[in-house]
VOTIFI-52652 format. One record per residue: residue number from 1; x, y, z of N, C-alpha, C in turn. Coordinates in steps of 0.2 Angstrom, whole numbers. Layout:
<pts>
PT   num     n_X     n_Y     n_Z    ca_X    ca_Y    ca_Z     c_X     c_Y     c_Z
PT   NUM       X       Y       Z       X       Y       Z       X       Y       Z
...
</pts>
This chain:
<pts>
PT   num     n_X     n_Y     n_Z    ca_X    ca_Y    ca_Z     c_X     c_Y     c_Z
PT     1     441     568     649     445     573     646     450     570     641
PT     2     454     565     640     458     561     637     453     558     633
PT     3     449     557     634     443     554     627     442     559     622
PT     4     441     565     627     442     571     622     449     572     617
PT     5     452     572     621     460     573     619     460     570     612
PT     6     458     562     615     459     557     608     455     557     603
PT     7     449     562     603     445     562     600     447     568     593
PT     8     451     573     597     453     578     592     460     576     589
PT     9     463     572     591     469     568     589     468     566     583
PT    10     462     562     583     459     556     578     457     561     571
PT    11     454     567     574     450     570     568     455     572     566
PT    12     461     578     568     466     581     565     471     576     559
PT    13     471     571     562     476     566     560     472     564     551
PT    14     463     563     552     461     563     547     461     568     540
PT    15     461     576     545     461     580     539     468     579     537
PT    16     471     579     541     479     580     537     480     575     532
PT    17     475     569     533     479     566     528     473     566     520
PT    18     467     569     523     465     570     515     468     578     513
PT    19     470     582     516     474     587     514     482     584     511
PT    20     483     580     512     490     575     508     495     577     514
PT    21     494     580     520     501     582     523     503     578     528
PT    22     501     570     528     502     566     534     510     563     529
PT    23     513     563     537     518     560     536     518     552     536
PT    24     524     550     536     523     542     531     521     536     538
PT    25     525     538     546     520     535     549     513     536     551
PT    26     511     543     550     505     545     551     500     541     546
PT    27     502     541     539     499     539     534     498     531     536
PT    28     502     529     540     502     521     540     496     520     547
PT    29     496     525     550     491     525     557     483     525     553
PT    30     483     529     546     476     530     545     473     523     542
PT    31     480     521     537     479     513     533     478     510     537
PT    32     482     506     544     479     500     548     472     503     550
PT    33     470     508     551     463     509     553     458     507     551
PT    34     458     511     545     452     509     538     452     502     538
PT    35     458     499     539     456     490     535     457     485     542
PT    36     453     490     547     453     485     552     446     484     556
PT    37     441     489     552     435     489     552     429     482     553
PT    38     425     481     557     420     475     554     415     476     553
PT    39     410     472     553     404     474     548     399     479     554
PT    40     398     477     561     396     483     564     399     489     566
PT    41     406     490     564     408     497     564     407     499     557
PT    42     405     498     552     403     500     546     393     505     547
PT    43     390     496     551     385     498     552     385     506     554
PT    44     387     506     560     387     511     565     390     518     561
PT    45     394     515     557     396     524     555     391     525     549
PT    46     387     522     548     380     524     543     375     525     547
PT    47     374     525     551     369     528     556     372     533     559
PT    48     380     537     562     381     541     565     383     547     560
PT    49     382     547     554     384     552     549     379     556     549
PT    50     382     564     551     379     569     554     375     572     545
PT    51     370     575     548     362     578     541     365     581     540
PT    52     371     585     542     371     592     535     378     590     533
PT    53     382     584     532     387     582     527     384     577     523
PT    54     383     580     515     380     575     512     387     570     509
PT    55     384     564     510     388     559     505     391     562     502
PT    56     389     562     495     391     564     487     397     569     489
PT    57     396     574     492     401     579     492     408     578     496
PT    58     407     574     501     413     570     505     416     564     501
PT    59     411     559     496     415     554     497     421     557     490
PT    60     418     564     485     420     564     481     427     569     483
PT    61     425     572     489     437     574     492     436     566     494
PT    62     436     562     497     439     557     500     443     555     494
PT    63     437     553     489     441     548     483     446     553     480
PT    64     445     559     479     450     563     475     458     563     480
PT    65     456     562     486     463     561     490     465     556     491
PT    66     463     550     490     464     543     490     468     543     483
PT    67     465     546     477     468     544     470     475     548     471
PT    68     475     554     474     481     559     472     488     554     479
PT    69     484     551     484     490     545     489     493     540     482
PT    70     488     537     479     489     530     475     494     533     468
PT    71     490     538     465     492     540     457     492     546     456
PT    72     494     550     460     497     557     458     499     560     453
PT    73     501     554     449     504     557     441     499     556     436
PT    74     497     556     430     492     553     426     496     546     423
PT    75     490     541     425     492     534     422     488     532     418
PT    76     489     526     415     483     525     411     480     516     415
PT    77     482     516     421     479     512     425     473     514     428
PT    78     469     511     430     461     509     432     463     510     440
PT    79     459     514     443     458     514     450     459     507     455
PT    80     461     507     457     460     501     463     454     499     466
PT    81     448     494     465     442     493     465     446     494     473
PT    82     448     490     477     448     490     486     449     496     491
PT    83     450     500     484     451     507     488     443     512     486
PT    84     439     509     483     434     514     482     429     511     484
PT    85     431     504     491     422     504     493     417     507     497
PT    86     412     508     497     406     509     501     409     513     508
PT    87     410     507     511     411     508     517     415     511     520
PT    88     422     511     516     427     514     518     426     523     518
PT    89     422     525     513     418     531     512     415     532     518
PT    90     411     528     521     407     531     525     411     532     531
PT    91     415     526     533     422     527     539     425     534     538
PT    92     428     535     533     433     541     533     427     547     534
PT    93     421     547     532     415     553     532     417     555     541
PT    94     413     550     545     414     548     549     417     553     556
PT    95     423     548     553     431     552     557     431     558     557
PT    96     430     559     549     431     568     549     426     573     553
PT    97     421     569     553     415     572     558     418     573     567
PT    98     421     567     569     420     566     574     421     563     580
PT    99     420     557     576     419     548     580     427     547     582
PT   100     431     547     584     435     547     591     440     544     593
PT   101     437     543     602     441     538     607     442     532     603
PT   102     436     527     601     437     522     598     442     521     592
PT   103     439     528     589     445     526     582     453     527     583
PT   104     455     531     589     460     534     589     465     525     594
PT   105     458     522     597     463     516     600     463     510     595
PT   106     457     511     586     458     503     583     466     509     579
PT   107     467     514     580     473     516     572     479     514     578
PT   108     478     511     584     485     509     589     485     500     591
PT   109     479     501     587     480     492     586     483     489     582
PT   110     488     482     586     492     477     580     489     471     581
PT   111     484     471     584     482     463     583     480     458     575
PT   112     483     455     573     480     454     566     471     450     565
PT   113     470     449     560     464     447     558     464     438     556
PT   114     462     434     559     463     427     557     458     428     550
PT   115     460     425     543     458     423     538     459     416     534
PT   116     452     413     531     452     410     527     454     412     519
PT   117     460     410     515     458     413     510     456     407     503
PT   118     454     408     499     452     404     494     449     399     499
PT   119     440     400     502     439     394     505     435     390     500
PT   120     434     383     501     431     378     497     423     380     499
PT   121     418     380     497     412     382     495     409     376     493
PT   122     399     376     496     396     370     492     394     373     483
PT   123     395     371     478     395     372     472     387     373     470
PT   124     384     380     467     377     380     464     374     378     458
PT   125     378     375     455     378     371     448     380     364     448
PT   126     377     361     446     380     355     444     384     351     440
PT   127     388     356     436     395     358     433     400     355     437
PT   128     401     358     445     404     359     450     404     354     454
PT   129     409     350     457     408     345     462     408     351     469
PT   130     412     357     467     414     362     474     417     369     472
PT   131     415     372     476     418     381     471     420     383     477
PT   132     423     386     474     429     392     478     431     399     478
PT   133     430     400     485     429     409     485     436     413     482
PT   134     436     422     482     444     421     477     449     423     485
PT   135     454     424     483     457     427     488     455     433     490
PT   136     461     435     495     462     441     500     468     443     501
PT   137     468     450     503     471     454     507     475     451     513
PT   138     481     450     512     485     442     517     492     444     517
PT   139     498     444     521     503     442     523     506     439     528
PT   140     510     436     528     514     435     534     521     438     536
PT   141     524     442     539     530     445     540     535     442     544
PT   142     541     440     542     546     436     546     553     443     546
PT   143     553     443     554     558     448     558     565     445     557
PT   144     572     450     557     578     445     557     579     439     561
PT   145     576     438     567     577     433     573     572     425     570
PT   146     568     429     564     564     423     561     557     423     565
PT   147     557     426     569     549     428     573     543     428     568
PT   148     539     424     566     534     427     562     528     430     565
PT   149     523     433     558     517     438     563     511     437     555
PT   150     506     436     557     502     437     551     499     444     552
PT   151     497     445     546     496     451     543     490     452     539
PT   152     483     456     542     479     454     537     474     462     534
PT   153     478     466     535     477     472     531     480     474     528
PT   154     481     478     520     486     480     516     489     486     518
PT   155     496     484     522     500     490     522     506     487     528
PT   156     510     488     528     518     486     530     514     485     539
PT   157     518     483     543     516     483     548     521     490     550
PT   158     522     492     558     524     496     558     529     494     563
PT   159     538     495     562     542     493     567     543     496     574
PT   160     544     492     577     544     498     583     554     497     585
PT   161     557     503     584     564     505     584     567     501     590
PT   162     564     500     596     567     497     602     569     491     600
PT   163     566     485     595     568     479     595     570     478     587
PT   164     571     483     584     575     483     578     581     479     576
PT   165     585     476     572     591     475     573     595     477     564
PT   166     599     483     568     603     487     562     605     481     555
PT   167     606     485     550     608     482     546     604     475     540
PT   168     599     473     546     593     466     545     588     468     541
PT   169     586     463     539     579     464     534     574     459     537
PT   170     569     462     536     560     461     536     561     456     529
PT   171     555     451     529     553     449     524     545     448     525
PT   172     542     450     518     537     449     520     533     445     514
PT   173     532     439     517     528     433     511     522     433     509
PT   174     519     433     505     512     431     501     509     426     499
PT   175     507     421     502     505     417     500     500     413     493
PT   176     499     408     488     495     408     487     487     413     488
PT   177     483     415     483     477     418     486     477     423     489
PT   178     482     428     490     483     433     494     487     437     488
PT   179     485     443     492     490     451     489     491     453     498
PT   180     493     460     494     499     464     502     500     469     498
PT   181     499     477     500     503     483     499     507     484     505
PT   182     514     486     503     519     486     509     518     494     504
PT   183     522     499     514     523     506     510     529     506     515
PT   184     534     506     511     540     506     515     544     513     519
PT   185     549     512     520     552     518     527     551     526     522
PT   186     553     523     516     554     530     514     549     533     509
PT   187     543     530     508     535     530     507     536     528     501
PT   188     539     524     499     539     518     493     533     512     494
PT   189     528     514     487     520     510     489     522     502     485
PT   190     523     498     488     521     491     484     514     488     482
PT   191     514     486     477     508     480     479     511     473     477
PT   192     511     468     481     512     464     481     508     456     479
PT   193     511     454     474     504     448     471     503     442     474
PT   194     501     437     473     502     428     479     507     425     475
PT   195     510     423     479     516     421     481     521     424     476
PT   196     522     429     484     527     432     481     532     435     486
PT   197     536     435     487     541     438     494     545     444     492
PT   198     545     452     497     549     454     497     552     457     504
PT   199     558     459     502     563     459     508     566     464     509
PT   200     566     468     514     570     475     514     570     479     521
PT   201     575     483     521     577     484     527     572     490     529
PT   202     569     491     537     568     495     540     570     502     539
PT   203     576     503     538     578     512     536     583     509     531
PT   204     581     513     527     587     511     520     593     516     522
PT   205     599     515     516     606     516     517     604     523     518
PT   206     611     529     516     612     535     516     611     536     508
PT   207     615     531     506     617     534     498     612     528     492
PT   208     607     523     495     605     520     492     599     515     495
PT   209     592     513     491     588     511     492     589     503     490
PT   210     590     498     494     588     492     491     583     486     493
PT   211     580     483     489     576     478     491     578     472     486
PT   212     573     466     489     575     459     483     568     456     484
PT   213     565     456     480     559     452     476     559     446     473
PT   214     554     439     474     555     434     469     546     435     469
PT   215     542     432     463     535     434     462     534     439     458
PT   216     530     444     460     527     449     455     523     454     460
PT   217     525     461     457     525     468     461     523     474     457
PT   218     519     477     459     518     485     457     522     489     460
PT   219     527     492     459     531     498     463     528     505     461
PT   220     528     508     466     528     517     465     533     519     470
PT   221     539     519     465     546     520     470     544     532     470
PT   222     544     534     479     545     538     481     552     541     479
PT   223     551     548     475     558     550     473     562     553     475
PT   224     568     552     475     574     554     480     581     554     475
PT   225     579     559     473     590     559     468     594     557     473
PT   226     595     560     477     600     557     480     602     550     483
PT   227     596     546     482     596     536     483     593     535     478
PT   228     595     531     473     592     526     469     588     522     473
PT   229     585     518     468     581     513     472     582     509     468
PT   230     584     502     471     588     495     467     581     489     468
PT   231     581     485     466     575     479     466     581     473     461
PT   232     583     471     468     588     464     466     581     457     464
PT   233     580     453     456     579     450     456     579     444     453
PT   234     580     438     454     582     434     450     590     434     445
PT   235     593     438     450     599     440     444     598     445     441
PT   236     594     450     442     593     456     437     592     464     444
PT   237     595     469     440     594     472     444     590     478     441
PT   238     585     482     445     580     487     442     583     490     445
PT   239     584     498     442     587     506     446     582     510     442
PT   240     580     514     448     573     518     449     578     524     454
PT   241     574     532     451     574     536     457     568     539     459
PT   242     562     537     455     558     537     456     552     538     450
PT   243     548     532     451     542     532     444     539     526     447
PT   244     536     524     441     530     518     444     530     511     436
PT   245     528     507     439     530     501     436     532     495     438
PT   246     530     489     434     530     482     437     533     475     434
PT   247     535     473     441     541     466     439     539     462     441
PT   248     537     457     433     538     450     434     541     445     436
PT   249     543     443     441     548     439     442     549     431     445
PT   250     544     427     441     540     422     445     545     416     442
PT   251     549     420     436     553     413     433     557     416     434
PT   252     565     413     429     571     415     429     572     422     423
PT   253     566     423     420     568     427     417     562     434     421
PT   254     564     438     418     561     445     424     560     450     418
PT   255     551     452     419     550     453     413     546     463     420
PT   256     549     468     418     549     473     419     545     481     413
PT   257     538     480     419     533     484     413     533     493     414
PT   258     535     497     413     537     505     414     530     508     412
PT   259     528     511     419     521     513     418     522     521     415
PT   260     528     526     420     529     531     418     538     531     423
PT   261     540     535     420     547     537     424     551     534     418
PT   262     558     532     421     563     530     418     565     524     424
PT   263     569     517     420     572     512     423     576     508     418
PT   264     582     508     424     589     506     419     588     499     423
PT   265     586     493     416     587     485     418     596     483     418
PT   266     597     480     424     607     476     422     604     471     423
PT   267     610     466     418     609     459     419     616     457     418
PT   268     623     454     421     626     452     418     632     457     416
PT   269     631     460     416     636     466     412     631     471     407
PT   270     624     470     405     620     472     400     616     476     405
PT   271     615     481     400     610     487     403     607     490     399
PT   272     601     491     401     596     496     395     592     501     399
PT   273     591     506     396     583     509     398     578     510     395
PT   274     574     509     399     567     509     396     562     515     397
PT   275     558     516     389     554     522     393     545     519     392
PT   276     543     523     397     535     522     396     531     518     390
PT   277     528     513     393     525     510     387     532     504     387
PT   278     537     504     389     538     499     387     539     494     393
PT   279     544     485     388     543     481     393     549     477     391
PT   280     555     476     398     561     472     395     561     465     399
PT   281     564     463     394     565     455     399     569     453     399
PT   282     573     452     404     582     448     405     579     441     403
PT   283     585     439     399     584     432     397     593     429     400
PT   284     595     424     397     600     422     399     606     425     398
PT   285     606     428     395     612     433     390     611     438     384
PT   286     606     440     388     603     446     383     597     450     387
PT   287     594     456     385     590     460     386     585     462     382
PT   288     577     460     382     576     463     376     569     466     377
PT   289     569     472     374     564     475     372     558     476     368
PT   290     552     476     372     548     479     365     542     482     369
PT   291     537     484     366     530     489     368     527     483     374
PT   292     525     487     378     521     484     383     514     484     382
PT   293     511     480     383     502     480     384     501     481     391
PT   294     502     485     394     500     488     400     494     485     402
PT   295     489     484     398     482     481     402     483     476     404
PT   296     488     471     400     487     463     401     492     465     408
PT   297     498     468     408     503     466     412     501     468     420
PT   298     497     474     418     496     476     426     488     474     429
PT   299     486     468     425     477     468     427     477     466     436
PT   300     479     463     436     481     460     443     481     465     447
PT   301     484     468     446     484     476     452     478     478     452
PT   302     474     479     449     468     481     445     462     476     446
PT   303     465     471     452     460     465     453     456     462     447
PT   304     461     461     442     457     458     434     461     452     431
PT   305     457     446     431     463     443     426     460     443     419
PT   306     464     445     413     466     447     405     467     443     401
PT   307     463     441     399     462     437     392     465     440     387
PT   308     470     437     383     474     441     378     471     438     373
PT   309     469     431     372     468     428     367     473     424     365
PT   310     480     422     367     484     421     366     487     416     369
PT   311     487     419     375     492     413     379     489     411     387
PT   312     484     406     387     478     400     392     484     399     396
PT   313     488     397     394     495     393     401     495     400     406
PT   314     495     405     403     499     411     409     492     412     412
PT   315     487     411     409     481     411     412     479     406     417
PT   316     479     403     416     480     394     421     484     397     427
PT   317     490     400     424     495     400     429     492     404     437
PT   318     490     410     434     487     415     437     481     414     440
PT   319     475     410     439     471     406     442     472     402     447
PT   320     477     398     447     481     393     452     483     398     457
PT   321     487     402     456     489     405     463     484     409     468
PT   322     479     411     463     475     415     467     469     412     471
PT   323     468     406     466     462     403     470     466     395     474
PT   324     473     393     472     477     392     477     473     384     475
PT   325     474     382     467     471     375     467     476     373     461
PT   326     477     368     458     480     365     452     475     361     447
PT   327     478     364     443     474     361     435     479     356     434
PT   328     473     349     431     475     341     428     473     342     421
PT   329     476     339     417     474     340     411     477     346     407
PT   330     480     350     409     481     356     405     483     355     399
PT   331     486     350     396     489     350     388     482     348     385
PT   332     476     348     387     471     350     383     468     354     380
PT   333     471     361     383     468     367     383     474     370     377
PT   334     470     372     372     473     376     364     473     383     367
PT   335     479     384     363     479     392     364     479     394     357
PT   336     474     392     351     472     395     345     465     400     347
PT   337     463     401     354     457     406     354     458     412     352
PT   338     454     418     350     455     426     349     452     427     355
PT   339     446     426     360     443     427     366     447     434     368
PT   340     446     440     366     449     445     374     445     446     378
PT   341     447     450     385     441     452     388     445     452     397
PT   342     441     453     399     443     454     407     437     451     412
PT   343     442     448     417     436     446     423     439     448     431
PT   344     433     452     435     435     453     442     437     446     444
PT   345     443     448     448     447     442     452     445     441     458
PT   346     438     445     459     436     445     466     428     441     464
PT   347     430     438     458     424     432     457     427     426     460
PT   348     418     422     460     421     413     462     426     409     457
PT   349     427     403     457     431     401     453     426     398     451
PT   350     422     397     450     417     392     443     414     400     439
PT   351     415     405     440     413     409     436     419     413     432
PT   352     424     413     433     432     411     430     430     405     425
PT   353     430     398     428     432     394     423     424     394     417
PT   354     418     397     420     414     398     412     416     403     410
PT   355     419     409     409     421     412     405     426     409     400
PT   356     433     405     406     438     402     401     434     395     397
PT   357     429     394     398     425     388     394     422     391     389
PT   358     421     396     390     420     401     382     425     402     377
PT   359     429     403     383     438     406     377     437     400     375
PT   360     438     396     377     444     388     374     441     383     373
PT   361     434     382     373     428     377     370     430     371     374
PT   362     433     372     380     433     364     386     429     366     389
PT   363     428     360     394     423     361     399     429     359     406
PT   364     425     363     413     433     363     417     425     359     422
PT   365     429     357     427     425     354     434     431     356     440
PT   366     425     358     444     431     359     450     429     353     457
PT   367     437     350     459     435     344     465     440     346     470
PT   368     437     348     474     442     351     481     445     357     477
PT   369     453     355     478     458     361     474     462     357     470
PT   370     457     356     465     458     352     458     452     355     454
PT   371     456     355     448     453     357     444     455     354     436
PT   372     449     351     433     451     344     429     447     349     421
PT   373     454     350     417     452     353     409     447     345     404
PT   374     442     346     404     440     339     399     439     341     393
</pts>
């Protein structure tokens, strides 16, 4: 009877959320589910998917209610390749059908997932002394008391009220090689990039929303006139009531890209607003703007690293964190290339560095987590 119970708990809980009416922990009970799956629970829900639900015609409400949780507004960003695989289609088919007790006790599970990220690999080429896999889906979470917990599915862990402490903040870190979407209290979606920490309390204020960021983030700040929403970083402060867009913030200067909404930048006493398309950056004692390339600034969310032609250093940069190695030699590599173009960040790192051996006419080798420009 209670299997039963659990079984129409799980299904309801599924419609409501591809009908968009789950609320924000419900929403967070369907996310730890989905990304907690292994490969024989995937097996299994492709063999138990009932004849007369075809595919094509489920996966296509899943994906249209996936798109309207992530980007309900029209952006001109690229879907989220991690949210439109296979098997996640087949899981959600599944649930809606029927499949249950089980699923109702993995969406009550907090156990995390032990992961390697960016592991070393034997090389297929002989190019390579060793190759290396890309990252992953990673965080680690530190409580006020300083308790840490790893985290290895995309979505905030969920607090429980009895061992809270008022007033305190969550941090939650990123590692080299790792990303993280936090969805906060008040259904503010992040995605957070490798090494990058942010920090924010369990229930925001009455009259305002704050957080403090160092690294690099996609915000879809959830709208609320009556609380801004602040993003302390480096010195600069972002005010959002709500809209979407992204901060750089890896140096001392903080470069903020506006996908759609509005965002008042302060730095210092200076302020500005920026609209759509654009892109400001605090400098030492000034603020400045100009048009933003959208594609280059947000490919990382978009699981892409972006070749501008222009600038190999911020390229380098962005390769090192995510495959979690360092380049020797870099002042050999010219940034006179026109090379554009894009590559999935969920390639190996020898097939990163032959593409960048086309931009820039060097040749790269990779030895452990070194990486030597010749």
């Amino acid at each position: 009877m209670k299997e039963q119970e659990s079984s129409d708990q799980a299904k309801a809980l599924l419609k409501k959320y591809l009908a968009g009416q789950c609320t924000a922990a419900e929403e967070q009970q369907v996310l730890r589910w989905f990304y907690t799956l292994d490969q024989s629970d995937k097996e299994q829900f492709q063999e138990e998917l009932p004849a007369n639900e075809t595919p094509p015609h489920l996966a296509s409400r899943i994906n249209a209610r996936l798109d309207a949780q992530l980007f309900d507004e029209p952006t001109p960003i690229k879907r989220l390749t991690w949210m439109r695989s296979k098997w996640m289609v087949a899981a959600l088919m599944m649930a809606v059908s029927g499949f249950s007790f089980w699923l109702y006790q993995r969406m009550s599970s907090t156990a995390p997932t032990t992961m390697t990220l960016a592991a070393e690999i034997p090389s297929q080429s002989k190019t390579f002394h060793n190759d290396i896999l890309p990252g992953g889906h990673y965080a680690k979470i530190i409580t006020p008391t300083g308790k840490e917990q790893q985290l290895a599915d995309p979505f905030v862990q969920q607090h429980n009220p009895a061992t809270e402490i008022a007033g305190k903040n969550f941090r939650v870190d990123v590692p080299k090689a790792g990303t993280y979407m936090v969805i906060l209290e008040d259904g503010t979606k992040v995605w957070l990039n490798s090494l990058t920490q942010l920090s924010y309390p369990t229930h925001f204020e009455a009259d305002q929303r704050q957080v403090t960021l160092t690294g690099e983030a996609y915000f879809k700040v959830a709208k609320d006139a009556s609380r801004p929403f602040r993003i302390n970083a480096n010195g600069t402060t972002i005010e959002v009531l709500g809209t979407t867009f992204n901060v750089n913030a890896y140096e001392k200067e903080v470069s903020t890209s506006l996908v759609e909404g509005s965002v008042k930048i302060v730095k210092e006493g200076k302020q500005t607003i920026i609209k759509p398309g654009e892109q400001a950056t605090t400098l030492a004692n000034d603020i400045q703007v100009k048009l933003s390339d959208l594609t280059k600034n947000t490919a990382w969310q978009r699981e892409e690293f972006y070749f501008d032609g222009n600038n190999f250093n911020d390229i380098t940069q962005q390769i090192a964190r995510w495959y979690n190695v360092e380049f020797e030699n870099i002042e050999a590599m010219k940034n006179s290339s026109t090379y554009k173009g894009s590559i999935s960040r969920n390639s190996k790192l020898s097939e990163v560095l032959q593409i960048l051996a086309l931009a820039t006419g060097r040749k790269f080798d990779i030895n452990g987590r070194k990486v030597l420009v010749q």
